[in-house]
C-alpha positions in Angstrom: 0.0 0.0 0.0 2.7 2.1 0.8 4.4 2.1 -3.4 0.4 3.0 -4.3 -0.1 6.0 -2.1 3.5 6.8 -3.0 2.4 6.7 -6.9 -0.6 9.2 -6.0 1.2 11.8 -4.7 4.3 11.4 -8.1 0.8 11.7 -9.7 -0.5 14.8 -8.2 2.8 16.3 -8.4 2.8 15.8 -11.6 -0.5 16.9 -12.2 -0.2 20.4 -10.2 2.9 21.2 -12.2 5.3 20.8 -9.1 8.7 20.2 -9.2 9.5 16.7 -8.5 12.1 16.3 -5.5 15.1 13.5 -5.6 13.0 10.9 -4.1 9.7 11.6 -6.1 11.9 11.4 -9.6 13.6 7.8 -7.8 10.0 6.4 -7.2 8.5 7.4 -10.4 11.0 5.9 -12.3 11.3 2.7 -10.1 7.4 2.5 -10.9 8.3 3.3 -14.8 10.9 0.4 -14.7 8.6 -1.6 -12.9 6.0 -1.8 -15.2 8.4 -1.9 -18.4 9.7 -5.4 -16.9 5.9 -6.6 -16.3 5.1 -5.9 -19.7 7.8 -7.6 -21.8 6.6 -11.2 -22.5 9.7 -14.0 -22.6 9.7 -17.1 -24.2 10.8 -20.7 -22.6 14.3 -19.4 -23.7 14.4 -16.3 -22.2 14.0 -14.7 -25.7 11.3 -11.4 -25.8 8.1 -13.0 -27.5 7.0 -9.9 -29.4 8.8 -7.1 -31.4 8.2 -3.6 -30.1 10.2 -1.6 -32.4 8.4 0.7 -34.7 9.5 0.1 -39.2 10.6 3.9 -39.1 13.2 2.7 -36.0 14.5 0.3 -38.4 14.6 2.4 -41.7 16.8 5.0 -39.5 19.4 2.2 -38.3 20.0 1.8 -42.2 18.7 -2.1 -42.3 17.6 -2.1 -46.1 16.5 -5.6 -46.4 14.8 -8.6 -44.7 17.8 -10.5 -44.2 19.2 -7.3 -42.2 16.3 -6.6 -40.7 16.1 -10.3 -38.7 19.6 -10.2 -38.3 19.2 -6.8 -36.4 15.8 -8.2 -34.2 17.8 -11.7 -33.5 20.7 -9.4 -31.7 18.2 -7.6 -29.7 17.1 -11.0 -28.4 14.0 -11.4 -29.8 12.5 -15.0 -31.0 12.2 -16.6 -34.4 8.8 -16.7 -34.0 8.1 -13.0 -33.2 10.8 -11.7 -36.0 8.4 -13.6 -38.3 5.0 -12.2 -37.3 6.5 -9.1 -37.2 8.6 -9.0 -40.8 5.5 -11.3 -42.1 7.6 -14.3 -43.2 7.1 -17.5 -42.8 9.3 -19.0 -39.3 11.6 -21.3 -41.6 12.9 -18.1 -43.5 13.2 -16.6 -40.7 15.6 -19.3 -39.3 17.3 -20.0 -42.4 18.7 -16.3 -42.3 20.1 -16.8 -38.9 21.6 -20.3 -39.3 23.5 -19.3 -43.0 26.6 -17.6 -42.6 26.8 -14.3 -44.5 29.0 -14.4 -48.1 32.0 -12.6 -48.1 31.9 -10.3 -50.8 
């Protein structure tokens, strides 16, 4: 009870246009983190089951193709199954980009 009365009064801080002190800042963003770790979804693997990055993120990194584009999502630790719903290919492409070695060219 004590974190939810603490979130009201960030909250009406907020609200009233008060400026926050040291320990209001450290309990908002402890309830910020808080809530990002509840809402990220793992697999049995401890891979992130769905891809929250927005297309536009991706055109900005430079990634110009499909092949980059999974390559980039499997770093970021996200599974083969979720790189697929999200690029709209089929798992099996998915994984066949990750298991073949890039040419060298």
């Amino acid at each position: 009870m004590a974190k939810a009365k603490k979130i009201e009064q960030v909250q009406d801080i907020n609200e009233q246009g008060m400026p926050l002190t040291e320990e209001d800042r450290a309990a908002e963003l402890e309830v910020i983190k808080e809530y990002e770790e509840s809402t990220i979804e793992l697999d049995a693997s401890g891979r992130k089951k769905k891809v929250d990055i927005a297309h536009e993120q991706l055109e900005e990194l430079g990634l110009k193709n499909t092949s980059q584009i999974i390559r980039y999502l499997d770093s970021q630790n996200f599974s083969r199954s979720a790189i697929a719903n999200f690029t709209g290919k089929r798992y099996q492409h998915v994984r066949n980009v990750l298991v073949t070695p890039l040419k060298k060219g």
